[in-house]
DODRENKOL-660077 format. One record per atom (N, C-alpha, C): residue number from 1; residue in one letter; atom name; x, z, y. Coordinates in nm, 3 decimals. Each point is the difference from the previous one (the first is absolute). Last residue first. Example, Ala and Ser with C-alpha at 12.3 -4.5 7.8 and 13.67 -1.06 7.14 Angstrom:
<atoms>
ATOM,num,residu,atome,x,z,y
ATOM,2,S,N,1.285,0.708,-0.225 $
ATOM,2,S,CA,0.082,0.006,0.119 $
ATOM,2,S,C,-0.077,0.073,0.109 $
ATOM,1,A,N,0.029,-0.007,-0.572 $
ATOM,1,A,CA,-0.089,0.000,0.119 $
ATOM,1,A,C,0.090,0.000,0.120 $
</atoms>
This chain:
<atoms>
ATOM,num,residu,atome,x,z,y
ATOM,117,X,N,1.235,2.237,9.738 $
ATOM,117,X,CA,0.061,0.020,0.138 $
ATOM,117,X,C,0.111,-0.108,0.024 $
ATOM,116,X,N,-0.191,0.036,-0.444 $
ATOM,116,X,CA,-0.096,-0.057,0.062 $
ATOM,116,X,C,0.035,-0.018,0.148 $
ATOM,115,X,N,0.244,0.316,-0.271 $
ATOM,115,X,CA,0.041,-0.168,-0.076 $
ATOM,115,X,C,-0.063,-0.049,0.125 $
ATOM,114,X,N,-0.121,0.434,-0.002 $
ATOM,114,X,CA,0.094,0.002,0.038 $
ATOM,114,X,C,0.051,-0.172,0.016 $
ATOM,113,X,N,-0.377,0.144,-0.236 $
ATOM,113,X,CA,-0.029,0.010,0.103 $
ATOM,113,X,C,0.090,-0.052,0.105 $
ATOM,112,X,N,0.079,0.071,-0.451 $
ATOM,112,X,CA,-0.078,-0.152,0.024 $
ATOM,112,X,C,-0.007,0.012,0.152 $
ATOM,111,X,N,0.152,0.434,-0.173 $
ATOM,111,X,CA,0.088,-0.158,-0.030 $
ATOM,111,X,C,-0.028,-0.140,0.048 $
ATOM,110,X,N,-0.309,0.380,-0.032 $
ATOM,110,X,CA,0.083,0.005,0.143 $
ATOM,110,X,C,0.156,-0.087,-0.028 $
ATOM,109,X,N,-0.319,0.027,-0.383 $
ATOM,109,X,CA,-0.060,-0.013,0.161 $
ATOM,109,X,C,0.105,-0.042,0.121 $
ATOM,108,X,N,0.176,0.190,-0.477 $
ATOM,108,X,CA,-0.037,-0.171,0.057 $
ATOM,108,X,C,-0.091,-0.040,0.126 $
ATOM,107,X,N,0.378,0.420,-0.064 $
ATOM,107,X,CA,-0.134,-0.007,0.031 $
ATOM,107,X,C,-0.038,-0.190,-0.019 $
ATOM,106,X,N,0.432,0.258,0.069 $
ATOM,106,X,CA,-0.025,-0.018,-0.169 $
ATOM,106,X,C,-0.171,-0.058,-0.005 $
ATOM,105,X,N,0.380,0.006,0.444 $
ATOM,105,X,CA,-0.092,0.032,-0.097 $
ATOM,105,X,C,-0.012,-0.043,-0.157 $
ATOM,104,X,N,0.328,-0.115,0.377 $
ATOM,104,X,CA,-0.026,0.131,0.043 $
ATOM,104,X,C,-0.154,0.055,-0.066 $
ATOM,103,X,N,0.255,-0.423,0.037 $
ATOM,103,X,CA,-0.128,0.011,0.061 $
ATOM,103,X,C,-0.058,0.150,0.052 $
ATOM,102,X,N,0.465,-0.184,-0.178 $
ATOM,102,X,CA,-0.021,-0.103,0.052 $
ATOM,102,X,C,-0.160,0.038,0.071 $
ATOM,101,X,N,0.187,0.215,-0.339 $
ATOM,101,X,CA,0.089,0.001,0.072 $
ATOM,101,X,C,-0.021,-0.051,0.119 $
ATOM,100,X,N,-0.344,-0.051,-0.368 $
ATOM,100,X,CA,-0.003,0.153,0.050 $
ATOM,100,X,C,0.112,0.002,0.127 $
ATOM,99,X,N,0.048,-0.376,-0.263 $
ATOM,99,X,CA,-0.141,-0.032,0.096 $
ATOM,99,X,C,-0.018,0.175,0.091 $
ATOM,98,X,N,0.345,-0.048,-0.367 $
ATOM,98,X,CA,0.004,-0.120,0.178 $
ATOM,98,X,C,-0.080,0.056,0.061 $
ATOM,97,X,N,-0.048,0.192,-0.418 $
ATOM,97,X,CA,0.110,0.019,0.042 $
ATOM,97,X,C,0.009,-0.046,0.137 $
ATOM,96,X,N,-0.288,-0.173,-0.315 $
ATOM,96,X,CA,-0.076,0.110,0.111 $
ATOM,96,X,C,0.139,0.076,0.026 $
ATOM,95,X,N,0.141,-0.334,-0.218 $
ATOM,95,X,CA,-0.084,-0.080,0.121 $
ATOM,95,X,C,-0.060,0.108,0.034 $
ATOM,94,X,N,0.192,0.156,-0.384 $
ATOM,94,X,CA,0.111,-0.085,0.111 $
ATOM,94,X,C,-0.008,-0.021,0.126 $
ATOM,93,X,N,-0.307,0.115,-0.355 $
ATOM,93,X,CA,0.040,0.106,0.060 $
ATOM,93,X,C,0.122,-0.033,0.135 $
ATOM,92,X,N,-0.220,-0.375,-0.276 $
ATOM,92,X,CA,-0.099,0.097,0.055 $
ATOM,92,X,C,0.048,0.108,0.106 $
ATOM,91,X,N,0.281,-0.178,-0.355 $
ATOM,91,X,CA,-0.013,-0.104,0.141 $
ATOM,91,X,C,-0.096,0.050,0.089 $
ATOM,90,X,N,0.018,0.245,-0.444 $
ATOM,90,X,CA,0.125,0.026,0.116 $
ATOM,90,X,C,0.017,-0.080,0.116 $
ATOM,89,X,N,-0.345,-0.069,-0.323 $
ATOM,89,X,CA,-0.021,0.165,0.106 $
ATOM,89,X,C,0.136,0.028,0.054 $
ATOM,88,X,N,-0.013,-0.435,-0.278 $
ATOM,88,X,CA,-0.101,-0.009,0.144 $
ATOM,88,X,C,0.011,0.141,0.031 $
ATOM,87,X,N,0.284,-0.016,-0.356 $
ATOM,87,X,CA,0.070,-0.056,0.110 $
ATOM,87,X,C,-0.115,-0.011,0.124 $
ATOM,86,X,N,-0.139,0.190,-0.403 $
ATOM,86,X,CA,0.094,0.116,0.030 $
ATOM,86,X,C,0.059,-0.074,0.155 $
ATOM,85,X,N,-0.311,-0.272,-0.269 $
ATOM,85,X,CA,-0.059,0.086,0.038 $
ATOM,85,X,C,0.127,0.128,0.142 $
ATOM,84,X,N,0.165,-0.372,-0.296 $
ATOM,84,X,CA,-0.056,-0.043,0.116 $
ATOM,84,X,C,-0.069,0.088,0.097 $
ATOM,83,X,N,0.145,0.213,-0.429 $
ATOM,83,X,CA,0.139,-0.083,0.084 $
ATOM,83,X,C,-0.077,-0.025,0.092 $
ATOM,82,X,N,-0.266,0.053,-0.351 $
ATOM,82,X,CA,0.041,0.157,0.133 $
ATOM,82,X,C,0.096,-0.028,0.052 $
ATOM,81,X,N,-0.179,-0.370,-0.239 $
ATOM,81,X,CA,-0.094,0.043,0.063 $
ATOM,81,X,C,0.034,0.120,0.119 $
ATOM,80,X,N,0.281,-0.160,-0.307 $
ATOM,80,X,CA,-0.027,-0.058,0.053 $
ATOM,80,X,C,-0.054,0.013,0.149 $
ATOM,79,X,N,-0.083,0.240,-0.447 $
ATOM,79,X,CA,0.134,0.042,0.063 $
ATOM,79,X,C,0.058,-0.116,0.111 $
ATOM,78,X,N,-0.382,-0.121,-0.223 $
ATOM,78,X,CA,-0.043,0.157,0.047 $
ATOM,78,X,C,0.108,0.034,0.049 $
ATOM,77,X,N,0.047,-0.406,-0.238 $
ATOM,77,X,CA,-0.052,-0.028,0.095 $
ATOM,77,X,C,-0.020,0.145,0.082 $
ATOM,76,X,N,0.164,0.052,-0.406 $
ATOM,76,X,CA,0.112,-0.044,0.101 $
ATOM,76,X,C,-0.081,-0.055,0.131 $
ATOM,75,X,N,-0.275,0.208,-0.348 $
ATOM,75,X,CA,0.123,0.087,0.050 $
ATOM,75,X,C,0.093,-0.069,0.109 $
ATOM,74,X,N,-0.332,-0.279,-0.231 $
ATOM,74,X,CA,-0.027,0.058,0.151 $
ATOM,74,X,C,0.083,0.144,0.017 $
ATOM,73,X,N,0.138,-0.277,-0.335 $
ATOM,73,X,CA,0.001,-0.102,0.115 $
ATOM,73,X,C,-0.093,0.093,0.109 $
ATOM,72,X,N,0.112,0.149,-0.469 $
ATOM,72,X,CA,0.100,0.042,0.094 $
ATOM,72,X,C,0.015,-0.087,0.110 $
ATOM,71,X,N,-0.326,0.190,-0.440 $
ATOM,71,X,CA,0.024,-0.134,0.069 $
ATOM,71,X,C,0.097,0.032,0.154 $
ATOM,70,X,N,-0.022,0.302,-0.484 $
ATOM,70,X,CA,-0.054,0.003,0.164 $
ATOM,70,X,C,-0.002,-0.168,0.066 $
ATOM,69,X,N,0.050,0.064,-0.565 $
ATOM,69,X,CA,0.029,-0.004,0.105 $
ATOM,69,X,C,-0.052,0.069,0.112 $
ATOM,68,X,N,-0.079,-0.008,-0.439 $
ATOM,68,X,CA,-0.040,0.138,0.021 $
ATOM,68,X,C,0.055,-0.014,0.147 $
ATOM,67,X,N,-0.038,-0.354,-0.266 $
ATOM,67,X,CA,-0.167,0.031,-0.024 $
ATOM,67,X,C,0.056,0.125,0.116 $
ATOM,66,X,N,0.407,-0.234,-0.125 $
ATOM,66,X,CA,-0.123,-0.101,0.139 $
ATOM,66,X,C,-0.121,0.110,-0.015 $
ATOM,65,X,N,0.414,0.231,-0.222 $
ATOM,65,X,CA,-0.100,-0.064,-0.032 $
ATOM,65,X,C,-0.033,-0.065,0.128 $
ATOM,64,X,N,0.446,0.159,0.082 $
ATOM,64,X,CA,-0.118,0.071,-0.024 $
ATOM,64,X,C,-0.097,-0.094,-0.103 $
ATOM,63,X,N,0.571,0.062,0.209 $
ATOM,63,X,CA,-0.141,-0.048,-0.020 $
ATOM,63,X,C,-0.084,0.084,-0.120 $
ATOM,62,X,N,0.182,0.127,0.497 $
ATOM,62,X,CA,0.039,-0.002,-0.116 $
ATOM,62,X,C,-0.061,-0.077,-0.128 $
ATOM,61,X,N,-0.141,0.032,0.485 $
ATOM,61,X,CA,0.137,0.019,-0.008 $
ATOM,61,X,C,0.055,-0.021,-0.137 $
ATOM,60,X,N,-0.475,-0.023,0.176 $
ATOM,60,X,CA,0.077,-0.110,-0.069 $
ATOM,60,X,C,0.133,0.009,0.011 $
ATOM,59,X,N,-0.342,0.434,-0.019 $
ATOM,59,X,CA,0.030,-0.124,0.082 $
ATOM,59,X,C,0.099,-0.123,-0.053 $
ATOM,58,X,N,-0.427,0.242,-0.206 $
ATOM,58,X,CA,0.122,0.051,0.003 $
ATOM,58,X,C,0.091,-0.149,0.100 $
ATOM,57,X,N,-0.583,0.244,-0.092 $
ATOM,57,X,CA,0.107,-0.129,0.031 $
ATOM,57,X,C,0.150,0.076,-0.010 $
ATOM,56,X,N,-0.404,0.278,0.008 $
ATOM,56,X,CA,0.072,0.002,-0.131 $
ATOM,56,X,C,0.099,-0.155,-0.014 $
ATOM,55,X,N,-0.443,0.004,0.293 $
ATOM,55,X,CA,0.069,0.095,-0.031 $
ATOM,55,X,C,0.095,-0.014,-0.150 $
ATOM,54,X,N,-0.124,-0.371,0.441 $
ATOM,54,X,CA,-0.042,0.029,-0.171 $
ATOM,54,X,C,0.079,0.167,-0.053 $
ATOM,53,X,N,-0.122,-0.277,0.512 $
ATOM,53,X,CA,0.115,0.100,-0.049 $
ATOM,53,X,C,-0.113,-0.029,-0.168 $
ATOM,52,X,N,-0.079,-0.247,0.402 $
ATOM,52,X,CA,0.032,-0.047,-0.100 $
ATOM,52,X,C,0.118,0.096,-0.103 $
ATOM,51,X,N,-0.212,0.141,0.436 $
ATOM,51,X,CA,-0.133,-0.079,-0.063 $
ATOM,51,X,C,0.065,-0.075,-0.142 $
ATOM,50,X,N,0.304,0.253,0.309 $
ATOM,50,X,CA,-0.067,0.076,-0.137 $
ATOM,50,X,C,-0.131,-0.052,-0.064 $
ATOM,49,X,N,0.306,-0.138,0.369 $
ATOM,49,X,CA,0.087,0.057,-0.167 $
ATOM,49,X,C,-0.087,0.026,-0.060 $
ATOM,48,X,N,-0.205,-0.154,0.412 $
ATOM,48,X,CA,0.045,-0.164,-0.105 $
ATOM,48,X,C,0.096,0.114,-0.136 $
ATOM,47,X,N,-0.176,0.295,0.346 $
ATOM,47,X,CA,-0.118,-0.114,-0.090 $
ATOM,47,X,C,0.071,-0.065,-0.077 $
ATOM,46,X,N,0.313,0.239,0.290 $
ATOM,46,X,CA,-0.038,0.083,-0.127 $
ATOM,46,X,C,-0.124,-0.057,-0.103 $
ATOM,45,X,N,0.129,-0.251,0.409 $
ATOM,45,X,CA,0.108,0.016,-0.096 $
ATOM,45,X,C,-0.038,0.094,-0.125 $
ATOM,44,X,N,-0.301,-0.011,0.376 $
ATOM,44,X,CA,0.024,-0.124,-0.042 $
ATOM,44,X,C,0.087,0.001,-0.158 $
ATOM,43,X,N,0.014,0.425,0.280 $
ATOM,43,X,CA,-0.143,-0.036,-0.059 $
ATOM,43,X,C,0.013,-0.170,-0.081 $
ATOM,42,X,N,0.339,0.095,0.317 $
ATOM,42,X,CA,0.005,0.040,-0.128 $
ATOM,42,X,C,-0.127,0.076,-0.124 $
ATOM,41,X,N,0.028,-0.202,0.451 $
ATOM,41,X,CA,0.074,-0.109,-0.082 $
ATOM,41,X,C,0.079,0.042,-0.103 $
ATOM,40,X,N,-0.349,0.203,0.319 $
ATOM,40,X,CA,-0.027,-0.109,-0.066 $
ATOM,40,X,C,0.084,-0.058,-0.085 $
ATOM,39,X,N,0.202,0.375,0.217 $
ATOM,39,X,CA,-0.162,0.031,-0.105 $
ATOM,39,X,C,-0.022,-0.098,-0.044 $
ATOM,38,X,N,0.278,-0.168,0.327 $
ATOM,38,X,CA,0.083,0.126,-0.086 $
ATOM,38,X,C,-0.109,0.017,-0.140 $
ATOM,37,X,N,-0.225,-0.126,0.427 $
ATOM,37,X,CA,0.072,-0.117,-0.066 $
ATOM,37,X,C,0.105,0.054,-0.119 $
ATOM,36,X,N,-0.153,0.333,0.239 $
ATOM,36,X,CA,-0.106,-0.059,-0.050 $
ATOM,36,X,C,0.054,-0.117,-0.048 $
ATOM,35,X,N,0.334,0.188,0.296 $
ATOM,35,X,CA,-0.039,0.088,-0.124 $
ATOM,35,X,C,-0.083,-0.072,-0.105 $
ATOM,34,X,N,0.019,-0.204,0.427 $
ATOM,34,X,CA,0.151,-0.009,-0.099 $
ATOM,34,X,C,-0.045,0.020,-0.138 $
ATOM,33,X,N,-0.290,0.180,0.323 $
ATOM,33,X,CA,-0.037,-0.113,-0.067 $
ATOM,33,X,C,0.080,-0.074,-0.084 $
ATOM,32,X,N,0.131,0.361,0.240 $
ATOM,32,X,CA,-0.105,0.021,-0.097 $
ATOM,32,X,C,-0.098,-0.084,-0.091 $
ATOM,31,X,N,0.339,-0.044,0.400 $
ATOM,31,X,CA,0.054,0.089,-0.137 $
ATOM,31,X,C,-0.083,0.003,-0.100 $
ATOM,30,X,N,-0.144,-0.161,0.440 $
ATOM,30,X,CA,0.013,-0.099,-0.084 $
ATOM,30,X,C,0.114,0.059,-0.156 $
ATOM,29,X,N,-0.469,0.160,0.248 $
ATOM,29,X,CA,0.089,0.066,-0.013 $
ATOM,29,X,C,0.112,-0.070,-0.093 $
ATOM,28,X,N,-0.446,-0.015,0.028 $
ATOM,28,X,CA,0.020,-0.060,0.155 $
ATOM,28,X,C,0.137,0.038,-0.003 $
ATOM,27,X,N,-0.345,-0.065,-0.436 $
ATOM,27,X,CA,0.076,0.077,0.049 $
ATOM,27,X,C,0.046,-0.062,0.162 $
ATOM,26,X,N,-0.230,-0.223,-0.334 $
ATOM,26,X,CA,-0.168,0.110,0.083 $
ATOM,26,X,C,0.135,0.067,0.055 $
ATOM,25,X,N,0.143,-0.328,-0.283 $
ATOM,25,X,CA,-0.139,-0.037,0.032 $
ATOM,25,X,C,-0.055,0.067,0.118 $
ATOM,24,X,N,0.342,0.131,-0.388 $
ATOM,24,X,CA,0.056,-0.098,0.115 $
ATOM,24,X,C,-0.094,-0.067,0.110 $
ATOM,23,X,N,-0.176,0.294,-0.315 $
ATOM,23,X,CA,0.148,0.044,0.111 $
ATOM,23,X,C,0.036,-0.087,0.062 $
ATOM,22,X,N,-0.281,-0.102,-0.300 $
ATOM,22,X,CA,-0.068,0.045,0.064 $
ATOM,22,X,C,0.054,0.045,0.124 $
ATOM,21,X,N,0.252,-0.177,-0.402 $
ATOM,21,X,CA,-0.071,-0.093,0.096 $
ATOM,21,X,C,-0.133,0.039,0.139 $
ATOM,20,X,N,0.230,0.283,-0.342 $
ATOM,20,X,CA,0.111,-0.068,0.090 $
ATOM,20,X,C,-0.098,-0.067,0.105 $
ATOM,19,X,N,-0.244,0.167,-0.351 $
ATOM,19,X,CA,0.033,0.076,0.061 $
ATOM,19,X,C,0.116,-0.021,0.138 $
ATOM,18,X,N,-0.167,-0.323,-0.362 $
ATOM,18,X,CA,-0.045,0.033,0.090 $
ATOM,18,X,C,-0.031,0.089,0.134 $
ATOM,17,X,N,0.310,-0.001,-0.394 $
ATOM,17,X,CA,0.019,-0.127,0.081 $
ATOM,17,X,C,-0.114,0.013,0.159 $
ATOM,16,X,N,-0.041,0.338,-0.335 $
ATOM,16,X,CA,0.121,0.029,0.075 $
ATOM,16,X,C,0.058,-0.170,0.084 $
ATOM,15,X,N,-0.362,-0.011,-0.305 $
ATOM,15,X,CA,-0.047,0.097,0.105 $
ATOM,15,X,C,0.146,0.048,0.072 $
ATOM,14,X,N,0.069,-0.269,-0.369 $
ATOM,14,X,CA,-0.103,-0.066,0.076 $
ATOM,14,X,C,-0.023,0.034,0.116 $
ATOM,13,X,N,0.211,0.283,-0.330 $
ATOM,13,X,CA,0.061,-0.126,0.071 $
ATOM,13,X,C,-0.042,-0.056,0.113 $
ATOM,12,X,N,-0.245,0.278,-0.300 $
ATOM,12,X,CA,0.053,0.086,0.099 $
ATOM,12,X,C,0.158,-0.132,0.089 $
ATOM,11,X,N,-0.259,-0.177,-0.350 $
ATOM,11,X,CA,-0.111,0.029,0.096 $
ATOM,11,X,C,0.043,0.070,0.117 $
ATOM,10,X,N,0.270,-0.063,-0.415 $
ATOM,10,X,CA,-0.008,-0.167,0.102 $
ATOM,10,X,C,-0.076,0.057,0.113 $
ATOM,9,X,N,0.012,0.327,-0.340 $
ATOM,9,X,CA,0.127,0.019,0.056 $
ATOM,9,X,C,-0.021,-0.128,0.148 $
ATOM,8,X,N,-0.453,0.134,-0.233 $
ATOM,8,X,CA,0.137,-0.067,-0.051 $
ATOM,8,X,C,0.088,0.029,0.112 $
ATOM,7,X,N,-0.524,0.220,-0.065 $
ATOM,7,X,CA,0.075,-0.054,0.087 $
ATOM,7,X,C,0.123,-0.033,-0.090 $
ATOM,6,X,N,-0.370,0.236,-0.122 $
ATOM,6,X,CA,0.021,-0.149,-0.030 $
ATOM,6,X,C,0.073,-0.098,0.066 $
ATOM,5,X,N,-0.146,0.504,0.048 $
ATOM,5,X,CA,0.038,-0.013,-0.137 $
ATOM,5,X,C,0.039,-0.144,-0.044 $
ATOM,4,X,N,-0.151,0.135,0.441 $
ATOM,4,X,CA,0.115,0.007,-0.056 $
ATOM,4,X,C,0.057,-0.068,-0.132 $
ATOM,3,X,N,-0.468,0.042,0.106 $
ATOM,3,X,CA,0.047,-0.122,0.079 $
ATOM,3,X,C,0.171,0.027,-0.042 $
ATOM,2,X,N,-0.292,0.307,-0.139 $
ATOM,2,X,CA,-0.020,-0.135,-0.058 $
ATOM,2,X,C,0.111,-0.084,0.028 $
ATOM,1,X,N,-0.112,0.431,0.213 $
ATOM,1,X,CA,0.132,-0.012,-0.059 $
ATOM,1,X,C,0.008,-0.120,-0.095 $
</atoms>
């Protein structure tokens, strides 16, 4: 229980990035890899909020002291981030939209297979 005890919020990040990325990697199943890309690209996003989170920051809506600021360039870069993020899994879904219409699978094997004919 060592090992827990020293884990950071960033670490379980980390591992949920990597967790996508495994998915997207080893799955045959192109929903699912959608999915995994999804995981990855919010594993990512949740790293960059919180590797520069300071507890007890107040946001720069109102004013504040600079000492007790949040810095509000990777908030906006992060919200950004889930825009582009939010628009690739919908282009994604779009195109496995077609391709399924058009091939009659979800399967990447037998996708490729099909293409190759």
């Amino acid at each position: 229980m060592a090992f827990i005890e020293h884990l950071h919020i960033t670490d379980l990040t980390v591992a949920i990035f990597f967790l996508g990325l495994y998915g997207a990697m080893t799955q045959r199943n192109i929903i699912k890899t959608i999915i995994s890309v999804g995981i990855m690209d919010i594993g990512a996003i949740s790293f960059f909020m919180l590797a520069n989170h300071k507890p007890g920051a107040k946001p720069p809506v109102v004013p504040t002291p600079p000492q007790i600021m949040a810095d509000p360039v990777p908030q906006a870069l992060m919200i950004t981030a889930i825009v582009i993020g939010v628009s690739v899994i919908a282009m994604c879904l779009a195109m496995y939209m077609r391709v399924a219409y058009r091939y009659g699978t979800a399967d990447w094997n037998i996708l490729i297979r099909r293409l190759e004919k």
